[in-house]
C-alpha atoms as an extended CHARMM CRD file, in Angstrom:
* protein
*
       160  EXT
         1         1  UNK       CA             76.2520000000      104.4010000000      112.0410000000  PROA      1               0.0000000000
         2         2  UNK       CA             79.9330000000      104.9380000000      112.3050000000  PROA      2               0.0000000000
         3         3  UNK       CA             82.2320000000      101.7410000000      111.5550000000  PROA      3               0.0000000000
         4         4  UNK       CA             84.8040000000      101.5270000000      114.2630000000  PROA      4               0.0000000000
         5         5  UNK       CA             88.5500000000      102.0920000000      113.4420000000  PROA      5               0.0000000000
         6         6  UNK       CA             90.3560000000       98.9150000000      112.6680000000  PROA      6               0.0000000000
         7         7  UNK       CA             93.0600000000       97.2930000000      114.5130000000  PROA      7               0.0000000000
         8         8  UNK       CA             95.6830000000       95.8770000000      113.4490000000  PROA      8               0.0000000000
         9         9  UNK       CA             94.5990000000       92.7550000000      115.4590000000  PROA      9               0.0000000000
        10        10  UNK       CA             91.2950000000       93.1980000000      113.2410000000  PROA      10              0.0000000000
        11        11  UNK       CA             93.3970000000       92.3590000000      110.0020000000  PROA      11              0.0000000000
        12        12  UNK       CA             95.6090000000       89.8370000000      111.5500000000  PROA      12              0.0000000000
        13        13  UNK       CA             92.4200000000       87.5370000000      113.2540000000  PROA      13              0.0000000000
        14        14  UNK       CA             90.8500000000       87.5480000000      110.0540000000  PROA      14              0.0000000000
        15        15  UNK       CA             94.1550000000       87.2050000000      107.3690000000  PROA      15              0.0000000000
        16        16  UNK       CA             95.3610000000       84.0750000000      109.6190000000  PROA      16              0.0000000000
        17        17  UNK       CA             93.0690000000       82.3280000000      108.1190000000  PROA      17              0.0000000000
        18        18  UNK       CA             93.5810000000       82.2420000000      104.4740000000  PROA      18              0.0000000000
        19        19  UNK       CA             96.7900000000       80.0050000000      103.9900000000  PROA      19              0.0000000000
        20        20  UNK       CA            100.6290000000       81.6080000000      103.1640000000  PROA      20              0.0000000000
        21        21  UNK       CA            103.2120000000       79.8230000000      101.3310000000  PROA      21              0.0000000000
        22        22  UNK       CA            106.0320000000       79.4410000000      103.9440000000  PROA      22              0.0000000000
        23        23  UNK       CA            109.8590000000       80.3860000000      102.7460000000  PROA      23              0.0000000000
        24        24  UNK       CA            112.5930000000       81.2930000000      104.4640000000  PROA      24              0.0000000000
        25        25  UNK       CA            114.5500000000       84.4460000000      102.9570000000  PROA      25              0.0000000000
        26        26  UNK       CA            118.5690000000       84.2480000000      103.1360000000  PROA      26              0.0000000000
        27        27  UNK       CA            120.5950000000       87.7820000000      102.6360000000  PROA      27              0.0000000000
        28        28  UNK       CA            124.6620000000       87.3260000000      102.7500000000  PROA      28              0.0000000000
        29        29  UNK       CA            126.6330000000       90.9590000000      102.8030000000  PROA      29              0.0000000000
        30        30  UNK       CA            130.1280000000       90.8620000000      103.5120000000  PROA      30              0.0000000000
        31        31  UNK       CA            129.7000000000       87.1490000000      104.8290000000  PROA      31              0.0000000000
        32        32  UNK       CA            127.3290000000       88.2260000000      107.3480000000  PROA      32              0.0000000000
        33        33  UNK       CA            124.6050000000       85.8200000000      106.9050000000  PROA      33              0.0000000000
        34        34  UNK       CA            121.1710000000       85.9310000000      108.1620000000  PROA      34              0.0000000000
        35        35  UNK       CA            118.0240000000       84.2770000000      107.3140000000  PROA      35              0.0000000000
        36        36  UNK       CA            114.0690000000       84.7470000000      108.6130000000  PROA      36              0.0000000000
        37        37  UNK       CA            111.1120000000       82.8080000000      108.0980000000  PROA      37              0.0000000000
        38        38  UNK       CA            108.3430000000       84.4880000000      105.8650000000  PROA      38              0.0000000000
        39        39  UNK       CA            105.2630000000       84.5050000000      104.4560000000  PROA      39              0.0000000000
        40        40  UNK       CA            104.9040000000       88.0490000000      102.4760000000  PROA      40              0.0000000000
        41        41  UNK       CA            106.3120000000       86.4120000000       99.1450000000  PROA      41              0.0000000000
        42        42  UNK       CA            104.0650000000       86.7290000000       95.6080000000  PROA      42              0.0000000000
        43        43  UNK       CA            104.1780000000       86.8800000000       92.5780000000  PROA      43              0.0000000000
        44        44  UNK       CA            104.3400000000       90.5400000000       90.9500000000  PROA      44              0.0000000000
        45        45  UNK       CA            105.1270000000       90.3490000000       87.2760000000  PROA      45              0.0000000000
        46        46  UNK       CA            106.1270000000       88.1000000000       84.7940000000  PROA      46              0.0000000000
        47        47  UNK       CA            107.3920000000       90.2390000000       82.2590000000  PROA      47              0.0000000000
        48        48  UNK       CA            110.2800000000       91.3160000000       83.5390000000  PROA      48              0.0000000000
        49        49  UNK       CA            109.8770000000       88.6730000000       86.0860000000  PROA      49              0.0000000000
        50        50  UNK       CA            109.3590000000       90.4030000000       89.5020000000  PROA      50              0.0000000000
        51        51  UNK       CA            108.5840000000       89.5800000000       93.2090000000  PROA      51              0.0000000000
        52        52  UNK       CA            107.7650000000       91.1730000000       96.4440000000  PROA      52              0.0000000000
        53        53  UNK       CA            108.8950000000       90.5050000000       99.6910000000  PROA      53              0.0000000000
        54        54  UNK       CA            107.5430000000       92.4230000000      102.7280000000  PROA      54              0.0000000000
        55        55  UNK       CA            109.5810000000       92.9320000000      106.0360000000  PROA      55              0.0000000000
        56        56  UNK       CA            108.6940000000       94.1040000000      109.2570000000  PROA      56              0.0000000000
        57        57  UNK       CA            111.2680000000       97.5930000000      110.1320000000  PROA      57              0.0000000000
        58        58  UNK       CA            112.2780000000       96.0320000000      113.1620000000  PROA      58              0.0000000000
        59        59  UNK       CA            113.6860000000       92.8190000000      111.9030000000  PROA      59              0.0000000000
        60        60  UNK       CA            117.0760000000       91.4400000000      112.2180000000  PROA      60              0.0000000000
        61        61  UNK       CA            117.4840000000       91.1890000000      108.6470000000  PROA      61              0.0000000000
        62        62  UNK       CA            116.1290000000       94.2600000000      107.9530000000  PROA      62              0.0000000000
        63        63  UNK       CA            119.2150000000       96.5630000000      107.8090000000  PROA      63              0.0000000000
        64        64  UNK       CA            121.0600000000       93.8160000000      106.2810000000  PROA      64              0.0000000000
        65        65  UNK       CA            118.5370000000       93.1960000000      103.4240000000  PROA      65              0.0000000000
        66        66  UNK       CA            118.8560000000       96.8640000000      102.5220000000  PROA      66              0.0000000000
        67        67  UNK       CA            122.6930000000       97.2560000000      102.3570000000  PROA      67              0.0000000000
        68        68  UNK       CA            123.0700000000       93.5780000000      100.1120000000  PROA      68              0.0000000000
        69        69  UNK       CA            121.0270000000       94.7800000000       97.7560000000  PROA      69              0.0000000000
        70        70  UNK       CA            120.2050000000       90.7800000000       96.7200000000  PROA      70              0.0000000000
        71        71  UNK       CA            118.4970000000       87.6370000000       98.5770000000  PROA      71              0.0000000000
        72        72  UNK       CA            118.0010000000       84.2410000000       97.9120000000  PROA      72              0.0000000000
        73        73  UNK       CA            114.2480000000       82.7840000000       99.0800000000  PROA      73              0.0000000000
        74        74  UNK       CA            113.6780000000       78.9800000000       99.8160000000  PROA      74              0.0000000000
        75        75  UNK       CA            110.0620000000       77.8540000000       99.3420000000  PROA      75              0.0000000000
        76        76  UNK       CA            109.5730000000       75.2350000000      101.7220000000  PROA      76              0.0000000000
        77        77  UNK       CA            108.2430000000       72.0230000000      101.3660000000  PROA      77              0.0000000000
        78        78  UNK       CA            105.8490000000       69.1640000000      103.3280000000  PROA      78              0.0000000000
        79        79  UNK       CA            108.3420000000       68.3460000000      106.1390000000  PROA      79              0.0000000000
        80        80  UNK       CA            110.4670000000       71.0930000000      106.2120000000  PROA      80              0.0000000000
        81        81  UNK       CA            108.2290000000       72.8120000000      109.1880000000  PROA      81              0.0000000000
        82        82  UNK       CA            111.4580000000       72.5800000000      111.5210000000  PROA      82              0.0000000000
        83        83  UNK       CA            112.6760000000       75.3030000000      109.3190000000  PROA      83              0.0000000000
        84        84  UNK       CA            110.2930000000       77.3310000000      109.6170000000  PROA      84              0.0000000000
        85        85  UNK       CA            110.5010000000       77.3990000000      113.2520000000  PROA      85              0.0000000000
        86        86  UNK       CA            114.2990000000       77.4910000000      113.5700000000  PROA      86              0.0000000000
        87        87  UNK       CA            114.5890000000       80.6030000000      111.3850000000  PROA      87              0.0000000000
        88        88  UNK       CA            111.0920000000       82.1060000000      112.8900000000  PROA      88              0.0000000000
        89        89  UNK       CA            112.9180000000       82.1520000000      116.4080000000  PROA      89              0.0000000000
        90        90  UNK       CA            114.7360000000       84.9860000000      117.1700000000  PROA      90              0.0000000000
        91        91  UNK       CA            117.4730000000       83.7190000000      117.5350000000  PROA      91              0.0000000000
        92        92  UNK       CA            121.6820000000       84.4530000000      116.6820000000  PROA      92              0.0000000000
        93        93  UNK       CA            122.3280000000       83.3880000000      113.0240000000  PROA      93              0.0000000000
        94        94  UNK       CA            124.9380000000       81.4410000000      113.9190000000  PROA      94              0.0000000000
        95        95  UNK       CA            122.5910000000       79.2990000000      115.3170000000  PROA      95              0.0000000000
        96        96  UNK       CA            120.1320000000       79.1140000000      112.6510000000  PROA      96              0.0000000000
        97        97  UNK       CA            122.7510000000       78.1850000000      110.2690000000  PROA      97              0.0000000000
        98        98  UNK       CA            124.5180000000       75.6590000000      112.7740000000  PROA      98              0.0000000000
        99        99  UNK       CA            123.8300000000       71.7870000000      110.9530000000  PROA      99              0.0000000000
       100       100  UNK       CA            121.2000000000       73.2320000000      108.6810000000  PROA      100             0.0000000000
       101       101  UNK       CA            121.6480000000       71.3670000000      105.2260000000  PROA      101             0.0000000000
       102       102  UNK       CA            122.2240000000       74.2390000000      102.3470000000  PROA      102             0.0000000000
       103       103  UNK       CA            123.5300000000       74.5950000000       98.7550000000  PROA      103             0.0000000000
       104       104  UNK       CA            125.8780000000       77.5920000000       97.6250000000  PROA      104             0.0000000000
       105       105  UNK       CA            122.9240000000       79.8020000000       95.9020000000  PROA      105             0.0000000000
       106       106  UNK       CA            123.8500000000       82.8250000000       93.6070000000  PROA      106             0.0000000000
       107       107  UNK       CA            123.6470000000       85.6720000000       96.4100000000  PROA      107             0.0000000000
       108       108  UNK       CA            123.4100000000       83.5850000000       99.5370000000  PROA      108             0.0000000000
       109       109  UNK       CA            122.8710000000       79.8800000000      100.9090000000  PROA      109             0.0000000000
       110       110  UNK       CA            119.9860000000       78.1270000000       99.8750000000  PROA      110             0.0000000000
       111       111  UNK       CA            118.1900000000       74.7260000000      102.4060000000  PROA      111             0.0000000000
       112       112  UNK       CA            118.5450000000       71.8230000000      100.6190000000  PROA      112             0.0000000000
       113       113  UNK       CA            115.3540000000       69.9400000000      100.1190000000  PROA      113             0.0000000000
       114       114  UNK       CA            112.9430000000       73.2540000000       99.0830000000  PROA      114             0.0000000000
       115       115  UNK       CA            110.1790000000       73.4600000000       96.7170000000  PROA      115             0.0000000000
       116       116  UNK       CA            112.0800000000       75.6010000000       95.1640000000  PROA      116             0.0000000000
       117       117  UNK       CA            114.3650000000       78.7830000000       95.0610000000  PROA      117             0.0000000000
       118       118  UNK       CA            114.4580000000       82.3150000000       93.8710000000  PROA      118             0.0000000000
       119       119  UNK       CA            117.3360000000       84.2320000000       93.8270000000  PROA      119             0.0000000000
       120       120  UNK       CA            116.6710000000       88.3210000000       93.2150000000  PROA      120             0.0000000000
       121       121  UNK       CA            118.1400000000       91.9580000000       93.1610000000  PROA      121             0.0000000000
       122       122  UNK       CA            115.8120000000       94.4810000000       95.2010000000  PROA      122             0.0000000000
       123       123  UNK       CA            114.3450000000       96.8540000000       92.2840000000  PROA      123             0.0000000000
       124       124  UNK       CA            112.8330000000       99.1000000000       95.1950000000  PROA      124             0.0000000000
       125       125  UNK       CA            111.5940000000       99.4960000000       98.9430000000  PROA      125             0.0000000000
       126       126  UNK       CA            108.1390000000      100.9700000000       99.9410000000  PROA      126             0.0000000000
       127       127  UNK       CA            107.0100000000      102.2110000000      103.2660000000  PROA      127             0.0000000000
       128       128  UNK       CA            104.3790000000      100.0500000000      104.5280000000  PROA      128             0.0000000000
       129       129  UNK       CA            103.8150000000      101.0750000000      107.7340000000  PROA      129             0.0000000000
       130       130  UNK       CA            105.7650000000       99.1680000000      110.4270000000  PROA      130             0.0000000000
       131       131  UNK       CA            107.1690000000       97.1170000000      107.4980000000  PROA      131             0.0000000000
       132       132  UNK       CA            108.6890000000       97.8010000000      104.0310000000  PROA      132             0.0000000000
       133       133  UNK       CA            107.4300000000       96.2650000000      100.8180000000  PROA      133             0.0000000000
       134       134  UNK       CA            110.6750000000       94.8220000000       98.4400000000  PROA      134             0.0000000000
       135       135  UNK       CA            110.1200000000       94.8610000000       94.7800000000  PROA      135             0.0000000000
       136       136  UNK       CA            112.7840000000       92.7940000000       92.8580000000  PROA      136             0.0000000000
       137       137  UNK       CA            113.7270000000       91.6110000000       89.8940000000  PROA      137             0.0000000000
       138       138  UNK       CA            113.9720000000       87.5450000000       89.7950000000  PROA      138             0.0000000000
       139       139  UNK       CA            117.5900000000       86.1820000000       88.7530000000  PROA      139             0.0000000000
       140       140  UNK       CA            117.1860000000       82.4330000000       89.0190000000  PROA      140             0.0000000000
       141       141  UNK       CA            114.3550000000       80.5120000000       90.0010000000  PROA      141             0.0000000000
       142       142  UNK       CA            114.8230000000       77.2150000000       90.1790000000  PROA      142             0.0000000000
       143       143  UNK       CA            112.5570000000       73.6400000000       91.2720000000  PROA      143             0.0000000000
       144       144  UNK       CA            113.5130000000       71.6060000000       94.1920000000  PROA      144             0.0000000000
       145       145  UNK       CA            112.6610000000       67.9090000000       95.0670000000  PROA      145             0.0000000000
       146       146  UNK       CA            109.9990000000       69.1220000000       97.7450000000  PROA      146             0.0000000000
       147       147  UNK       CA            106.7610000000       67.0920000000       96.1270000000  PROA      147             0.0000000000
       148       148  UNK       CA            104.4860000000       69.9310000000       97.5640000000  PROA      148             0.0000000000
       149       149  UNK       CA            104.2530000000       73.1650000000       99.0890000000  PROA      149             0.0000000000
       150       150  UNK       CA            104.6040000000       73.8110000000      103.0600000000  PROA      150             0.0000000000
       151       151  UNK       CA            102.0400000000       76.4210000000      104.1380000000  PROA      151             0.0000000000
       152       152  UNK       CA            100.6380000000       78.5560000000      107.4770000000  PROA      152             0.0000000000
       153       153  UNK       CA             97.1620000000       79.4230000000      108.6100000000  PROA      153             0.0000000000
       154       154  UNK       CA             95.3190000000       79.2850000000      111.7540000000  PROA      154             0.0000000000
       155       155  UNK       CA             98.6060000000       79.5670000000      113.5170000000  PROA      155             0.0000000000
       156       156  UNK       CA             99.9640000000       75.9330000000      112.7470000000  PROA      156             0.0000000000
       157       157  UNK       CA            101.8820000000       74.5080000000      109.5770000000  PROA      157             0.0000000000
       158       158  UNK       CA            100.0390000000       72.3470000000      106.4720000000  PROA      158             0.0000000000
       159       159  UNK       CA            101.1240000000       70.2060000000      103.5010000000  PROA      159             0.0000000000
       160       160  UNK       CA             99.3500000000       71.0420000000      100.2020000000  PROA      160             0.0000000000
């Protein structure tokens, strides 16, 4: 019997199931500031502390991410699905940002209210087909008030 080639709608039917932490990752170069919606962020390595981020090549950010070098990732908590959605749209960054409650972060803004923040320098990029894996190096990493985690599957938003 020969298994039939999988599609890439193969992997996503089945992967929307099993839940993603939601964050939204912020790059500022030369005060252009632009942030996306994600759900591509783990863990790598805690000695030296390292992340990965993955992005898809034809992002907004994408360009942007590459030539700053640094980024600053809100995880988001319960309630903070508006978020999510504003900086999932595709939309200008002006209005993503417009009335959006941040604090100053090391390399760009972080939203107020998070489970938390990490703040990183991009070690390396790896081709990953239509997207690009980041490896970086954590710089701060710091708790927010968020009491618990805001997270995707099935196509809709959950508190854990």
């Amino acid at each position: 019997m020969i298994a039939r080639m999988v599609e890439g709608q193969d992997l996503r039917g089945l992967m929307r199931f099993v839940p993603h932490p939601v964050a939204v990752l912020a790059v500022d170069h030369e005060r252009d500031t632009m942030g996306v919606t994600i759900s591509s962020l783990v863990s790598l390595s805690l000695d030296p502390p390292l992340v990965g981020i993955s992005i898809g090549k034809q992002a907004s950010v994408y360009e942007l991410l590459r030539a700053a070098g640094t980024f600053t990732v809100s995880i988001l908590g319960d309630g903070q699905e508006d978020l999510a959605r504003r900086f999932a749209a595709g939309q200008p960054p002006i209005i993503h940002w417009d009335g959006v409650d941040r604090i100053e972060g090391h390399h760009a803004p972080r939203l107020a209210g998070a489970l938390g923040w990490i703040e990183a320098t991009t070690l390396s990029e790896h081709d990953a087909g239509d997207h690009t894996f980041f490896i970086a190096q954590v710089d701060a990493v710091e708790r927010g008030p968020a009491p618990s985690a805001l997270m995707y599957r099935d196509r809709s938003y959950h508190s854990l």
